[in-house]
C-alpha positions in Angstrom: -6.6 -31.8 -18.1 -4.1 -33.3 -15.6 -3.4 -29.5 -14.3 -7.1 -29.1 -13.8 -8.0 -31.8 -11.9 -4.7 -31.2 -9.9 -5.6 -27.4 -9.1 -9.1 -28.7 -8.2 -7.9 -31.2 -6.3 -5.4 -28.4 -4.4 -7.4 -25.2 -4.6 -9.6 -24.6 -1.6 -12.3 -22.7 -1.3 -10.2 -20.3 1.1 -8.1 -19.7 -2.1 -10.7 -17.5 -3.5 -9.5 -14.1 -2.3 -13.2 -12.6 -2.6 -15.8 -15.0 -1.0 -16.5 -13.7 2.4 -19.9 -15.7 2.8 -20.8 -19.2 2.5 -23.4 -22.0 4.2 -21.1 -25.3 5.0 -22.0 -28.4 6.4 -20.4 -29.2 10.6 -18.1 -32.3 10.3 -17.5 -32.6 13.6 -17.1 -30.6 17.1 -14.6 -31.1 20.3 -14.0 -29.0 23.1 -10.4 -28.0 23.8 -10.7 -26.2 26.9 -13.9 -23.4 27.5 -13.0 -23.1 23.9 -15.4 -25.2 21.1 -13.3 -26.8 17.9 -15.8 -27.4 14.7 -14.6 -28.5 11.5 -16.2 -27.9 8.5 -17.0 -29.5 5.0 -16.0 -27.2 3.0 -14.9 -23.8 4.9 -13.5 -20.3 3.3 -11.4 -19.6 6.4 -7.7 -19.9 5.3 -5.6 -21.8 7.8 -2.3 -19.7 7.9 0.5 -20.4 6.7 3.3 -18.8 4.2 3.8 -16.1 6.3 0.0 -15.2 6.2 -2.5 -15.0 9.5 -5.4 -16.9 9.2 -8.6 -15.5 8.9 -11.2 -14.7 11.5 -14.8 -14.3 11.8 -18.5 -16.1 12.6 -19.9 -18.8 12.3 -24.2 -18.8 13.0 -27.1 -20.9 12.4 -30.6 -21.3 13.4 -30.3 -19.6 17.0 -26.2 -20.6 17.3 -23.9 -17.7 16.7 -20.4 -17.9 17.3 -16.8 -15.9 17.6 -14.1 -17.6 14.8 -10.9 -16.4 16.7 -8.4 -18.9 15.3 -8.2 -21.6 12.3 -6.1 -24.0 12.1 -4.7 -27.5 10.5 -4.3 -30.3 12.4 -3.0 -33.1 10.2 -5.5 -32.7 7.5 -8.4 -31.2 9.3 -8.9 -27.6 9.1 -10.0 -26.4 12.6 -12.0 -23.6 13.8 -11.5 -22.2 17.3 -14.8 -20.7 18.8 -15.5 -18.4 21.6 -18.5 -16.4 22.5 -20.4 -19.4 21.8 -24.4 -18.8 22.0 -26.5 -21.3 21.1 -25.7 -24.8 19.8 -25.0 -26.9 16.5 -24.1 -30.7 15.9 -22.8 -32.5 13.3 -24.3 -32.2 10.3 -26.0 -29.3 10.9 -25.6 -26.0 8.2 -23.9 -23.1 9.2 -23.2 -19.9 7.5 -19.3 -18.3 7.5 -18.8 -14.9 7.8 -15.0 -13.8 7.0 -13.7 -10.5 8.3 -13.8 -9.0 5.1 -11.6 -6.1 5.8 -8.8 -8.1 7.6 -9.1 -10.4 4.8 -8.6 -8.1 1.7 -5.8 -6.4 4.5 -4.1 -9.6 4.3 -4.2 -10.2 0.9 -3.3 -7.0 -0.7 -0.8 -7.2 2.5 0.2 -10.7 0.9 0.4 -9.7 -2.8 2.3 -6.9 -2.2 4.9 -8.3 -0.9 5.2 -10.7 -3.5 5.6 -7.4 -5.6 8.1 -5.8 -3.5 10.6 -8.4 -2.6 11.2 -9.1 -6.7 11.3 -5.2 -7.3 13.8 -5.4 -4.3 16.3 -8.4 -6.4 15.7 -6.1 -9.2 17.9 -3.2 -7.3 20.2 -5.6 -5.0 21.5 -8.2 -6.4 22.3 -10.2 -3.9 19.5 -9.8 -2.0 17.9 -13.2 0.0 14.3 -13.4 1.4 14.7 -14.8 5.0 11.3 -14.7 6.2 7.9 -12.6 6.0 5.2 -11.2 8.7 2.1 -10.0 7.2 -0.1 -8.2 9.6 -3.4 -6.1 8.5 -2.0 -2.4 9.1 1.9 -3.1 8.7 3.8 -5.6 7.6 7.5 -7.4 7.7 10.0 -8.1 5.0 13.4 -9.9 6.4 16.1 -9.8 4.1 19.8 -10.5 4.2 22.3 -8.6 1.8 25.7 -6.4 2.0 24.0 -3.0 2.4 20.2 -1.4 2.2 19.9 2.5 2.7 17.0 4.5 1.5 17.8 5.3 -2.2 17.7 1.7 -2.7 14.8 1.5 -0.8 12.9 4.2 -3.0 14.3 2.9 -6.0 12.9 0.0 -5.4 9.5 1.2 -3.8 9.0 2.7 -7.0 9.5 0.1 -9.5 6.9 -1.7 -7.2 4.3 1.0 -7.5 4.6 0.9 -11.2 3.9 -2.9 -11.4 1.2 -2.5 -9.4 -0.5 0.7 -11.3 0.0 -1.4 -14.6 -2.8 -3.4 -13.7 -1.0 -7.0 -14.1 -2.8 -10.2 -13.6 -2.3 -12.2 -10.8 -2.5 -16.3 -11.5 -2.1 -19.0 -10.0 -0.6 -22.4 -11.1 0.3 -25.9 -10.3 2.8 -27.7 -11.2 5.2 -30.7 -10.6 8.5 -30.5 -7.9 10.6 -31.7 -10.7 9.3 -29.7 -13.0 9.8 -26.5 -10.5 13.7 -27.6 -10.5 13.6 -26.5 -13.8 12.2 -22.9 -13.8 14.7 -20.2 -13.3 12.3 -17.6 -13.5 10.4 -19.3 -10.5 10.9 -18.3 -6.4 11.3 -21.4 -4.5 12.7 -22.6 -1.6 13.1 -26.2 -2.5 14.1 -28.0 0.8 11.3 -26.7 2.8 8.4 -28.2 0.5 7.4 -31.5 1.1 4.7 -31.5 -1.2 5.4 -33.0 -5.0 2.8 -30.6 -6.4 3.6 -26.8 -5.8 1.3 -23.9 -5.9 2.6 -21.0 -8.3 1.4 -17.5 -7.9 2.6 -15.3 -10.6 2.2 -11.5 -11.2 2.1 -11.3 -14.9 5.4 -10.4 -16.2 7.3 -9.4 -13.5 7.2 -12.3 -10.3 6.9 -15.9 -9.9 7.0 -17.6 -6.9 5.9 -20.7 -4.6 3.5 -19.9 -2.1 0.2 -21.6 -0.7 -1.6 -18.1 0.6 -4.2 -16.1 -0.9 -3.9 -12.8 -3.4 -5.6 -10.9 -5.5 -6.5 -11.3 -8.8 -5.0 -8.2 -10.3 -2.4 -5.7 -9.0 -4.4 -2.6 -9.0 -6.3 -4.2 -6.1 -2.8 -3.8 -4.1 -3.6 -0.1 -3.8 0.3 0.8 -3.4 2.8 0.1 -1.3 4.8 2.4 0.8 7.8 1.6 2.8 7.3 2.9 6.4 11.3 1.9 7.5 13.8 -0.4 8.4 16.4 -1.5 10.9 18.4 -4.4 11.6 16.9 -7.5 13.8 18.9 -10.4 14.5 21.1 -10.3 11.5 18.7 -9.4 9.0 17.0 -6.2 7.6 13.6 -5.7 9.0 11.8 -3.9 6.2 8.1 -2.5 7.7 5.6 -1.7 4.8 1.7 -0.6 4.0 -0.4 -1.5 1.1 -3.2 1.0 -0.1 -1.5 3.4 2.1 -3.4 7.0 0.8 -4.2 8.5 4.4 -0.2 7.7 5.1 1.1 9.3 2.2 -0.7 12.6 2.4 0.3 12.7 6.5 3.8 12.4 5.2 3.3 14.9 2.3 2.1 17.3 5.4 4.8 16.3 7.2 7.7 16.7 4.6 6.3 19.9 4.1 6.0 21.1 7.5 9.9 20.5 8.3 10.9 22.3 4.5 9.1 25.2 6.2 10.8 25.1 9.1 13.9 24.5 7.3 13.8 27.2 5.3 14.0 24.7 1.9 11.9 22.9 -0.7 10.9 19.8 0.6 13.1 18.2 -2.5 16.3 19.4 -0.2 15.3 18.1 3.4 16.9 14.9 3.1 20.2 17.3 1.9 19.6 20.0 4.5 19.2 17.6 7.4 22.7 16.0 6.6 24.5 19.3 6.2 22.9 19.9 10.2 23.8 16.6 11.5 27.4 17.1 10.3 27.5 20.5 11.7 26.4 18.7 15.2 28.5 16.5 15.5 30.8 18.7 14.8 29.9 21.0 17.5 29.7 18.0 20.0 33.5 17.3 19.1 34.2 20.4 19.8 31.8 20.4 23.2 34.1 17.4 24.2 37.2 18.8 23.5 35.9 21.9 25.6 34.7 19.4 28.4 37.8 17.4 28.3 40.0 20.8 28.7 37.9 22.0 32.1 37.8 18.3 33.5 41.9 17.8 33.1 42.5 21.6 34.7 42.7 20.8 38.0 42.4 24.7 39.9 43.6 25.1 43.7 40.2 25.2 45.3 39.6 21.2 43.3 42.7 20.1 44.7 42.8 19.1 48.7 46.3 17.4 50.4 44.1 14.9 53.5 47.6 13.6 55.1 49.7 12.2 52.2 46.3 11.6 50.0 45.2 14.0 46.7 41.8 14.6 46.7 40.6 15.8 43.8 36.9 17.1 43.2 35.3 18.7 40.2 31.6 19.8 40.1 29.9 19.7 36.5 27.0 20.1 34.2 25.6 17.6 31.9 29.0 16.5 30.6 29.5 13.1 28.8 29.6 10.5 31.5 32.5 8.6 29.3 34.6 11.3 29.1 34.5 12.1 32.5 35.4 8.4 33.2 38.8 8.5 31.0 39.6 11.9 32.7 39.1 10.7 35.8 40.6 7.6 35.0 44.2 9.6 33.5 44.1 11.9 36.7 43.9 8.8 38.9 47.3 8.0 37.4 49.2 9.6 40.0 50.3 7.9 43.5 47.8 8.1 46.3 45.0 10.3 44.6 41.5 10.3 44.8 39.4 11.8 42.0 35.8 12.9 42.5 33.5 14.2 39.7 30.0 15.0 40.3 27.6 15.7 37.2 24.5 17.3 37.3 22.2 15.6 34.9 18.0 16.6 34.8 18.0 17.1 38.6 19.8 14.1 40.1 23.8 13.9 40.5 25.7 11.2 39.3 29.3 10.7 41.0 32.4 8.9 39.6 35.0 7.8 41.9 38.6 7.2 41.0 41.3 6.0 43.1 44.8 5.2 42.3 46.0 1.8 42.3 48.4 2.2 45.2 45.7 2.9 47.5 43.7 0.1 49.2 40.4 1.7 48.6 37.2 -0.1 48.2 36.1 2.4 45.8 32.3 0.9 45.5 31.6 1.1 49.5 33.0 4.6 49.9 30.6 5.3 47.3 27.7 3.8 48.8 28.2 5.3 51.9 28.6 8.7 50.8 25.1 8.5 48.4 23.6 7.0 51.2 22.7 10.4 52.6 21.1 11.0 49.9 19.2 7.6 49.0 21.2 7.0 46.1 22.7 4.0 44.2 25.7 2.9 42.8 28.1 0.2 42.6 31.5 -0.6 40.9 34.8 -2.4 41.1 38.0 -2.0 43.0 38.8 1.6 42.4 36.4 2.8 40.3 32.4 3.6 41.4 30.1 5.2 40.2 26.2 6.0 41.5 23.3 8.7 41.0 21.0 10.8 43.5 18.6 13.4 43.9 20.9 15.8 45.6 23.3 19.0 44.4 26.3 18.2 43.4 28.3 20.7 45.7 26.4 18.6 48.9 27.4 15.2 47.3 31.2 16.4 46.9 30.8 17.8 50.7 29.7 14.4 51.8 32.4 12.8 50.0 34.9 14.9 51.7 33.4 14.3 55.1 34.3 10.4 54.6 37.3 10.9 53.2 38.4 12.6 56.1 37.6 10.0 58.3 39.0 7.3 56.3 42.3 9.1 55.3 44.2 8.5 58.5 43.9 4.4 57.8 45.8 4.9 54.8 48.6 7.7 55.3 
């Protein structure tokens, strides 16, 4: 009985996932800006909260009509932002709610699913941790801290999720004491951040229970399925991005997969094995590239090497090489005393020049830079003796212009 009256007392009518539609009595109105703030007597707009956006809708009467583009708590009012506002209503007048039925059963398959996932997840990682959610309507965000995520645990996990779902397990929901939470291993809870001596339960039969205050189905199947759409790193923890009821998905990526088997030249079973095997044989190819690049860039030929006075001017024209390789070349053949090193690289139709001066030579490496892009409008900038700057010129009339200045300048440091 105590339960009961506890769940009635804690239960609102937002809580039931599938009312969309319901007359309610106008407690009160304020205006917060151009925008209009009514609360209601009873409403079936969930707040937010628990990771889960509120819900949004209308609000009409007799002649009124109304935009519901944000709800709200404010202490213990639940408020609803208005806009669009046509008509007028007072307190005490009826109005009729409208939910956003899609977004809503979005948000909670979005909501339930998640639930589903993150225990399938522990199931596969051990020491997986839940730092925070982000449900949206079309894709939403699991973050999770733990040693190491890759994609077989991923599908491993995926799947054990699917198969919850597809066993068609009750979803319930439960009150119970704080103290008495303390004392349920099986239970999801973040004790410290709850407030609250009662606690909302929401348990998938059999397989998850946990603490949370937003809204879910009442049975799994309703979840649809869930389908993991990636993941990355963000601040420290694993972004997970997921779907629920994601059929139009999966076939685009069954279309997909089998599109790049065919190019391939494989069963769509071995693209994950052929695409490795490729990868590997690029990189090593671009070893080898910059082995071959760092070979022509050290092989200094008569025409690249110029005596101005008792200064070494080296210049080297080149095409789409690495621009940090070129910097430790140019950097090693700046070693010797009073040289100058000159490297411009032809990249998708601009030139981009490094400049390299040895330490014994007072250069200003950044100016001589800027005044020989200058020509061309370009840019650059650096430090001491290195520089480094782009622009839309050939690379033989960039080196030409560098010459020209170097000329000029060499006489002030023989």
């Amino acid at each position: 009985m105590l339960e009961n009256a506890l769940l009635r007392a804690f239960m609102m009518k937002y809580h039931e996932a599938e009312v969309y539609e319901q007359t309610s009595r106008v407690k009160s109105l304020e205006q917060d800006g151009s925008d209009t703030l009514v609360e209601l007597g009873e409403s079936i707009f969930y707040p937010g909260g628990g990771g889960q956006p509120c819900d949004l809708g209308q609000l009409s009467a007799h002649g009124f009509k109304a935009e519901v583009i944000e709800v709200f708590k404010r202490g213990d009012r639940e408020l609803h932002r208005l806009s669009s506002v046509r008509g007028s209503i007072k307190p005490g007048d009826d109005v009729e709610q409208h939910l956003d039925a899609g977004r809503r059963l979005a948000l909670v398959r979005m909501h339930t699913g998640e639930h589903v996932l993150f225990k399938a997840l522990q199931n596969v990682i051990k020491d997986i941790e839940l730092d925070k959610i982000s449900l949206e309507v079309k894709e939403s965000r699991l973050y999770v801290k733990c040693k190491d995520l890759n994609w077989d645990r991923l599908g491993e996990a995926e799947a054990i999720a699917n198969r919850v779902i597809w066993e068609s397990r009750p979803v319930k929901t439960r009150l119970v004491k704080k103290d008495a939470a303390a004392s349920m291993p099986e239970l999801r809870i973040r004790l410290d951040r709850i407030k609250s001596d009662t606690i909302r339960i929401v348990e998938v039969e059999g397989f998850d229970t946990a603490a949370c205050k937003g809204i879910h189905v009442k049975n799994t199947t309703q979840v649809g399925n869930i389908l993991i759409t990636g993941f990355n790193i963000v601040k420290g923890s694993y972004e997970i991005r997921f779907k629920t009821n994601a059929r139009q998905e999966l076939f685009e990526l069954a279309l997909a997969a089998r599109e790049a088997a065919s190019q391939l030249g494989v069963q769509p079973s071995r693209i994950h094995e052929t695409i490795t095997s490729l990868q590997q044989d690029l990189e090593a190819m671009k070893k080898q590239l910059r082995s071959l690049e760092a070979e022509k860039l050290a092989n200094i030929s008569d025409d690249e090497k110029k005596e101005i006075g008792s200064i070494t001017l080296i210049t080297k024209t080149t095409d789409n090489f690495d621009q940090k390789q070129i910097t430790q070349i140019a950097g090693r053949l700046s070693e010797d005393a009073k040289t100058i090193v000159a490297i411009a690289n032809r990249q998708e139709g601009r030139t981009t020049l490094t400049l390299m001066a040895s330490a014994d030579l007072n250069i200003d490496a950044p100016k001589l830079l800027k005044e020989t892009l200058a020509k061309f409008s370009g840019k650059g900038g650096g430090r001491g003796q290195f520089a480094t700057g782009s622009a839309e010129a050939g690379a033989e009339e960039v080196i030409t212009a560098l010459k020209e200045k170097v000329m000029v300048l060499a006489p002030s440091l023989t």
